[in-house]
MIDOSE-1310 file (N, C-alpha, C; in nm, 2 decimals, decimal comma, always signed):
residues 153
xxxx	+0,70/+11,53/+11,22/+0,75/+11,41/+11,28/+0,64/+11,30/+11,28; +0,69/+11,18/+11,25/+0,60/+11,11/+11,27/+0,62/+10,98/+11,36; +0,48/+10,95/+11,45/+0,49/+10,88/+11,57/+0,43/+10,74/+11,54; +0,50/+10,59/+11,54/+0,45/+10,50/+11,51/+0,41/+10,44/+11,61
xxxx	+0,34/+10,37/+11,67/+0,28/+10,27/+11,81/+0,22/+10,17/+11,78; +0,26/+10,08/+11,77/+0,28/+9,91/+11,79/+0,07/+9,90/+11,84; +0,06/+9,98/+11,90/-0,10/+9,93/+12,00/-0,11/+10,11/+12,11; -0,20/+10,15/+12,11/-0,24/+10,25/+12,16/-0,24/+10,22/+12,31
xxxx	-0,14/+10,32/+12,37/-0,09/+10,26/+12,51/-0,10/+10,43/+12,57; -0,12/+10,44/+12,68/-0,12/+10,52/+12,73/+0,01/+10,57/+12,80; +0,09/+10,71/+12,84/+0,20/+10,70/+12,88/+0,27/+10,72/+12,85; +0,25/+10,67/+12,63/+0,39/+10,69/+12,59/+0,40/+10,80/+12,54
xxxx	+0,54/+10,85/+12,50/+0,58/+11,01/+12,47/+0,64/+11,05/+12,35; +0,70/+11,11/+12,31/+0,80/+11,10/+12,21/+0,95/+11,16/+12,30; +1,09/+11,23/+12,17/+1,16/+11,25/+12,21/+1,16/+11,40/+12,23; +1,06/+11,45/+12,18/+1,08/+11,60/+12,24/+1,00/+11,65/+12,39
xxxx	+0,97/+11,54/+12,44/+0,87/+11,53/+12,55/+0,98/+11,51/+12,65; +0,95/+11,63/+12,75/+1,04/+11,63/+12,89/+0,97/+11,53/+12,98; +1,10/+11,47/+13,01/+1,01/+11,37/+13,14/+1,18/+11,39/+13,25; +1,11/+11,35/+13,40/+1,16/+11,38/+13,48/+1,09/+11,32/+13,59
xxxx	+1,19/+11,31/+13,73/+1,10/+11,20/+13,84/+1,05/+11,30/+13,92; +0,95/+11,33/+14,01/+0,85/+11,39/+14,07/+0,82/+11,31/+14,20; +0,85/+11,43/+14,31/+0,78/+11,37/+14,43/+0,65/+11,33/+14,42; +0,62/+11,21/+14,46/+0,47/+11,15/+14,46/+0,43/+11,14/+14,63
xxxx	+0,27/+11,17/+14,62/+0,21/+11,13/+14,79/+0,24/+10,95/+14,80; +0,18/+10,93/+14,88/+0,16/+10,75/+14,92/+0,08/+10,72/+14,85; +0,04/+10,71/+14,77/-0,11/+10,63/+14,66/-0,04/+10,60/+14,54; -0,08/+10,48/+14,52/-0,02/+10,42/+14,38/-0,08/+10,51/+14,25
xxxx	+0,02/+10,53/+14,17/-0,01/+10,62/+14,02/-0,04/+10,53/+13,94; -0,12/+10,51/+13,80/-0,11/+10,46/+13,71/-0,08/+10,53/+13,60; +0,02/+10,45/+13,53/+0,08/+10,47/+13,36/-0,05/+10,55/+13,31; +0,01/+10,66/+13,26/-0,06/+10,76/+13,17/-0,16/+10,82/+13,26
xxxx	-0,23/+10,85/+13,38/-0,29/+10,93/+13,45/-0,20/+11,09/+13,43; -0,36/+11,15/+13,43/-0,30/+11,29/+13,48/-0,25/+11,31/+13,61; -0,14/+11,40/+13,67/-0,13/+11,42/+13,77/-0,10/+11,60/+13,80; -0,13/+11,64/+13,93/-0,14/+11,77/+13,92/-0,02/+11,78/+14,09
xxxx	+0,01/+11,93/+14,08/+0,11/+11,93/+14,18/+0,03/+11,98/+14,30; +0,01/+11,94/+14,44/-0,02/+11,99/+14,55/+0,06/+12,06/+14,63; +0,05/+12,20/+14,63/+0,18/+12,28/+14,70/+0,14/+12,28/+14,85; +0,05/+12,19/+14,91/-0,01/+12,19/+15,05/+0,13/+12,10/+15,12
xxxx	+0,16/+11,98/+15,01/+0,30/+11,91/+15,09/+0,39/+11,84/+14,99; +0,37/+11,92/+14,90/+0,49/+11,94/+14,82/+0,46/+11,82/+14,71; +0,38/+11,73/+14,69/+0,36/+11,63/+14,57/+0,28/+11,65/+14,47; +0,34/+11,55/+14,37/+0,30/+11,54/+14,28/+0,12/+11,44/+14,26
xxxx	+0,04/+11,41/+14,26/-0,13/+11,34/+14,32/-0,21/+11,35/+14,15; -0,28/+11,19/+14,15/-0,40/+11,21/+14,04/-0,43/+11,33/+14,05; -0,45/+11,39/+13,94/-0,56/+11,50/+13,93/-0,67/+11,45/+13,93; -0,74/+11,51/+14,03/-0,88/+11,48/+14,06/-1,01/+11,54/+13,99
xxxx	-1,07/+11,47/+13,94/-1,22/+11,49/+13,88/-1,29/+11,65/+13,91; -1,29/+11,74/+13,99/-1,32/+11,87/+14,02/-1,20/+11,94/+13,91; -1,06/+11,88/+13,92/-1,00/+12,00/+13,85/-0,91/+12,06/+13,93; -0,84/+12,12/+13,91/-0,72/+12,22/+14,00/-0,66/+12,32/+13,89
xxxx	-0,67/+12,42/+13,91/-0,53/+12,55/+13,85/-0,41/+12,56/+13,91; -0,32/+12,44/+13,88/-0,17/+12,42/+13,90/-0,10/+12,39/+13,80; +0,06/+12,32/+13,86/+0,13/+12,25/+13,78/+0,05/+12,11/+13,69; +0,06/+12,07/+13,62/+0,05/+11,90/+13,54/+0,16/+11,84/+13,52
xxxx	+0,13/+11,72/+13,48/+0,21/+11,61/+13,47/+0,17/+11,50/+13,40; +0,20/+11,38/+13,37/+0,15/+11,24/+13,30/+0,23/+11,15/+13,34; +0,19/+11,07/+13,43/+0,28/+10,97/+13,46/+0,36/+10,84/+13,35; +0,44/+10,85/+13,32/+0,50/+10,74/+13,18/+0,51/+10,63/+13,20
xxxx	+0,52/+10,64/+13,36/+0,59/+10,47/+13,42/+0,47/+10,46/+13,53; +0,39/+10,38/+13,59/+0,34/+10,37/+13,70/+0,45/+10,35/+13,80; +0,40/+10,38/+13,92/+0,44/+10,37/+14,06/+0,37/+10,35/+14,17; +0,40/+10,25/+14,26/+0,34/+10,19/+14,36/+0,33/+10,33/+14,48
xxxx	+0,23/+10,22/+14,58/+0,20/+10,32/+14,70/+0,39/+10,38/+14,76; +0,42/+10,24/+14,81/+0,48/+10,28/+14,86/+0,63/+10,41/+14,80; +0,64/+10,39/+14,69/+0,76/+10,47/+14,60/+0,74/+10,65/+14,62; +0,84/+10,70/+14,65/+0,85/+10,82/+14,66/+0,85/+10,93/+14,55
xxxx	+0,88/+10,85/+14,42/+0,91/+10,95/+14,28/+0,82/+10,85/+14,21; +0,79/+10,92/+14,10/+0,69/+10,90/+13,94/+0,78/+10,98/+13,86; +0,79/+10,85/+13,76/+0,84/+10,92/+13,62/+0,74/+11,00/+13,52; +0,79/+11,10/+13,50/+0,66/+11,18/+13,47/+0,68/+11,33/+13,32
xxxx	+0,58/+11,29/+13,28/+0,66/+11,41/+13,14/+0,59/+11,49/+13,19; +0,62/+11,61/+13,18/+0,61/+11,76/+13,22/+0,58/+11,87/+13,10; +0,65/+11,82/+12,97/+0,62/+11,90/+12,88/+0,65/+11,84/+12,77; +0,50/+11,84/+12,63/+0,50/+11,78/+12,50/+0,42/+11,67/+12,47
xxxx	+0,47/+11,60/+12,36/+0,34/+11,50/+12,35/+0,38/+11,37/+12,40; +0,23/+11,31/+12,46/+0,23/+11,25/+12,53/+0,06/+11,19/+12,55; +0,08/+11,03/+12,56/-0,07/+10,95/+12,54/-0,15/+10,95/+12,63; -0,26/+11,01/+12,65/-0,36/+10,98/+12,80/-0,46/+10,95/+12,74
xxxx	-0,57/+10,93/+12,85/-0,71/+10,86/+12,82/-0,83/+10,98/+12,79; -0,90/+10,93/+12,71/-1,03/+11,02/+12,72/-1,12/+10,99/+12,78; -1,15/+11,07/+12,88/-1,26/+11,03/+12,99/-1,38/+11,01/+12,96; -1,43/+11,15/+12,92/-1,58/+11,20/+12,86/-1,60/+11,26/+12,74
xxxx	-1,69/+11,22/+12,64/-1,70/+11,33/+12,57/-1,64/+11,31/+12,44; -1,69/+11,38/+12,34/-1,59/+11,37/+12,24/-1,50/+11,50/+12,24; -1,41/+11,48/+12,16/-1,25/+11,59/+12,20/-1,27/+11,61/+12,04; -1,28/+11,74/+11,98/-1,33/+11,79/+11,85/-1,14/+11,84/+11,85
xxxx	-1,11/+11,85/+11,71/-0,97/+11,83/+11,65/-0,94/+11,96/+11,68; -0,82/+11,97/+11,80/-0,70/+12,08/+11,82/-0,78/+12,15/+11,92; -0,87/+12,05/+11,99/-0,91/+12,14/+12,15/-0,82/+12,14/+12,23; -0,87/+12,22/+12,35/-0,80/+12,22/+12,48/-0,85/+12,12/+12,54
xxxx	-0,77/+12,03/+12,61/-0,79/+11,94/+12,74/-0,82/+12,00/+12,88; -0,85/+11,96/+12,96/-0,85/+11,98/+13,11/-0,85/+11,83/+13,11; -0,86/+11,82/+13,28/-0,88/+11,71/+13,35/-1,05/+11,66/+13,40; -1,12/+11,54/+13,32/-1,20/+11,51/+13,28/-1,32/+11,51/+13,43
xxxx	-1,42/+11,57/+13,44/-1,51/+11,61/+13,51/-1,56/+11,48/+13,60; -1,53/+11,38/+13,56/-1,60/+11,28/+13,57/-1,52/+11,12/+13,66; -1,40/+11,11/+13,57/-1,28/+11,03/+13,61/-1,16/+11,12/+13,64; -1,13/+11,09/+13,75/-0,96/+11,14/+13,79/-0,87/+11,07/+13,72
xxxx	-0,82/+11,12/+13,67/-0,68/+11,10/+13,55/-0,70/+11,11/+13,44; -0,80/+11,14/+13,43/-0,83/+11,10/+13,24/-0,86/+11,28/+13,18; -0,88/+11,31/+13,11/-0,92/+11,45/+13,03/-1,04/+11,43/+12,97; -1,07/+11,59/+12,93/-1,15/+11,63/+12,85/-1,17/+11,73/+12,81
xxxx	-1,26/+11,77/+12,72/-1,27/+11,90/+12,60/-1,27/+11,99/+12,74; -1,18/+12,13/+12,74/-1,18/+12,22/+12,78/-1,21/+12,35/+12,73; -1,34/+12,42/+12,79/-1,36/+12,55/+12,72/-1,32/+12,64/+12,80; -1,27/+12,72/+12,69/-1,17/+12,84/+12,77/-1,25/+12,94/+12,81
xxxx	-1,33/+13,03/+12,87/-1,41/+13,15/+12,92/-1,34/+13,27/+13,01; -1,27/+13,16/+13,12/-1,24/+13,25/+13,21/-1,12/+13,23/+13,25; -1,05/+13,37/+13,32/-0,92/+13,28/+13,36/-0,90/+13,15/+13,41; -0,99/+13,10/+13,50/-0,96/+12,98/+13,57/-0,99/+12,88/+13,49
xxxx	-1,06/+12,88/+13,40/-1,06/+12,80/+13,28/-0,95/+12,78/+13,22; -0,86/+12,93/+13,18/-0,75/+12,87/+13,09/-0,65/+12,84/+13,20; -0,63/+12,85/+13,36/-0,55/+12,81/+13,39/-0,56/+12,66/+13,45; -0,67/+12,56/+13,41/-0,66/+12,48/+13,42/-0,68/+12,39/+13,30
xxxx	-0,63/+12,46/+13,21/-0,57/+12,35/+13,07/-0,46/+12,28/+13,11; -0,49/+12,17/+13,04/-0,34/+12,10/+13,07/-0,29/+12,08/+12,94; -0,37/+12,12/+12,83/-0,28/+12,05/+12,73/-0,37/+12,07/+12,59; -0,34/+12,04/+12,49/-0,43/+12,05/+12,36/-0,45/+11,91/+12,33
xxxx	-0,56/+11,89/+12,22/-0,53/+11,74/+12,18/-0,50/+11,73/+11,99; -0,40/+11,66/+11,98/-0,29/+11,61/+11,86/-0,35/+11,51/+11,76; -0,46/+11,45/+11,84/-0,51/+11,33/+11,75/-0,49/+11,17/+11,82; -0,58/+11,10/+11,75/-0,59/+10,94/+11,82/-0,48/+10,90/+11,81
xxxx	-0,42/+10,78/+11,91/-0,30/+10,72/+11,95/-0,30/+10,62/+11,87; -0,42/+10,57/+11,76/-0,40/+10,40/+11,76/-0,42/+10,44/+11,60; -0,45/+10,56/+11,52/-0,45/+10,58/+11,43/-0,35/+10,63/+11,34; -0,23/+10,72/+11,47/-0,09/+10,77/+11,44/-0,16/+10,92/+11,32
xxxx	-0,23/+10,97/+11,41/-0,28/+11,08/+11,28/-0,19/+11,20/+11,24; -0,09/+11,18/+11,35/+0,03/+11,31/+11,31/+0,11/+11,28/+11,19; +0,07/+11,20/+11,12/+0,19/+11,15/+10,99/+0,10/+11,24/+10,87; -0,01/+11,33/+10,86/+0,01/+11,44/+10,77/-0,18/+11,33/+10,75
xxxx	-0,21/+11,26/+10,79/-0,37/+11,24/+10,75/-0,46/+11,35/+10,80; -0,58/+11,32/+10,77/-0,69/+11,41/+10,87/-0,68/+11,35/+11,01; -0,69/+11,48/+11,06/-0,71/+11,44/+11,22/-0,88/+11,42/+11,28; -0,95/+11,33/+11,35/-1,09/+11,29/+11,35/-1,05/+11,32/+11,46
xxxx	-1,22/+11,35/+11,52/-1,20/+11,37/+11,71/-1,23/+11,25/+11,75; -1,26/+11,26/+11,90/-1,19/+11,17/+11,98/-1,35/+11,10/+12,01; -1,35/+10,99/+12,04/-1,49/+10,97/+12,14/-1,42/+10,91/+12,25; -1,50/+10,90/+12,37/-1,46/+10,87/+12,53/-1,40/+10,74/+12,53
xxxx	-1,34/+10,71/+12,61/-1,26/+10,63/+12,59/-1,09/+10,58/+12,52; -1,10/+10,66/+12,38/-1,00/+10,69/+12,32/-0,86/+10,73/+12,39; -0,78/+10,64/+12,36/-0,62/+10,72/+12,41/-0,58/+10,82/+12,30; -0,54/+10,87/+12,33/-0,51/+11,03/+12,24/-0,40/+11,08/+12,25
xxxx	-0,34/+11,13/+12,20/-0,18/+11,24/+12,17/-0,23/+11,37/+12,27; -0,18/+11,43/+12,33/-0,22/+11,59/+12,39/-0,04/+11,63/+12,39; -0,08/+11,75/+12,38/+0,07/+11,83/+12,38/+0,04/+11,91/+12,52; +0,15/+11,83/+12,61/+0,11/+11,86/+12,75/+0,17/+12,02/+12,74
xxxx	+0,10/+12,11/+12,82/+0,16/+12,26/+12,80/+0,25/+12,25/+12,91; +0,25/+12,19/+13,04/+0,37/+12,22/+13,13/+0,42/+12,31/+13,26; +0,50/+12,34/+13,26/+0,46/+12,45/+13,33/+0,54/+12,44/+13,44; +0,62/+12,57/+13,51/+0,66/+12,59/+13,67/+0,59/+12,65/+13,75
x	+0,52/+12,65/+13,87/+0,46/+12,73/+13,95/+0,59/+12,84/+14,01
């Protein structure tokens, strides 16, 4: 399949990407942040810079403090930011060490490692490298394709 984009946006999805609205805490989301699920009171919250072994998410639509749901893809590809680092072709993501919401190269070692992958990465968003080119890695900053893995707790 191939994915065209006008300008490298974070957020956007394609059509085999689940999206669905999600309880959100009080704090405003931003378009294309990572988000992870908090089973302490039931929302959906930025994934925060430490990291968490839960549910993920990507928010597609921003949402204010006040709003109770985030539109949010849950599973497939889908544009987020690159935090740190360069992201070498067909790594694993996590949630980037450094900025909350954004990813980075994840190495798998231990279980907790792999259960806080959120996703692989597909290639740069502003390049459209899924149309059969070479895929180049990523440097920081970069919006990127990740194939969100998903997931039900």
């Amino acid at each position: 399949m191939v994915i065209a984009l006008a300008a490298a946006t974070v957020g956007a999805y394609t059509l085999e990407t689940t999206i669905t609205q999600l309880n959100k805490s009080a704090v405003a989301i931003t378009k294309g942040d990572v988000l992870y699920y908090d089973p302490a009171d039931d929302f959906f919250k930025q994934a925060p810079a430490a990291g968490v072994s839960t549910q993920y998410a990507v928010a597609v639509d921003a949402a204010a403090a006040a709003d109770t749901k985030v539109r949010a893809a849950r599973y497939g590809p889908v544009t987020v930011k690159n935090g740190g680092g360069t992201l070498a072709v067909g790594c694993a993501l996590k949630v980037d060490g450094t900025t909350a919401g954004r990813v980075m190269e994840g190495v798998q070692t231990a279980v907790a490692d792999i259960n806080a992958i959120v996703g692989h990465y597909m290639g740069k968003a502003d390049n459209n490298e899924r149309d059969g080119l070479a895929i180049a890695a990523a440097s920081s900053g970069d919006v990127v394709w990740m194939f969100l893995k998903g997931g039900e707790a």
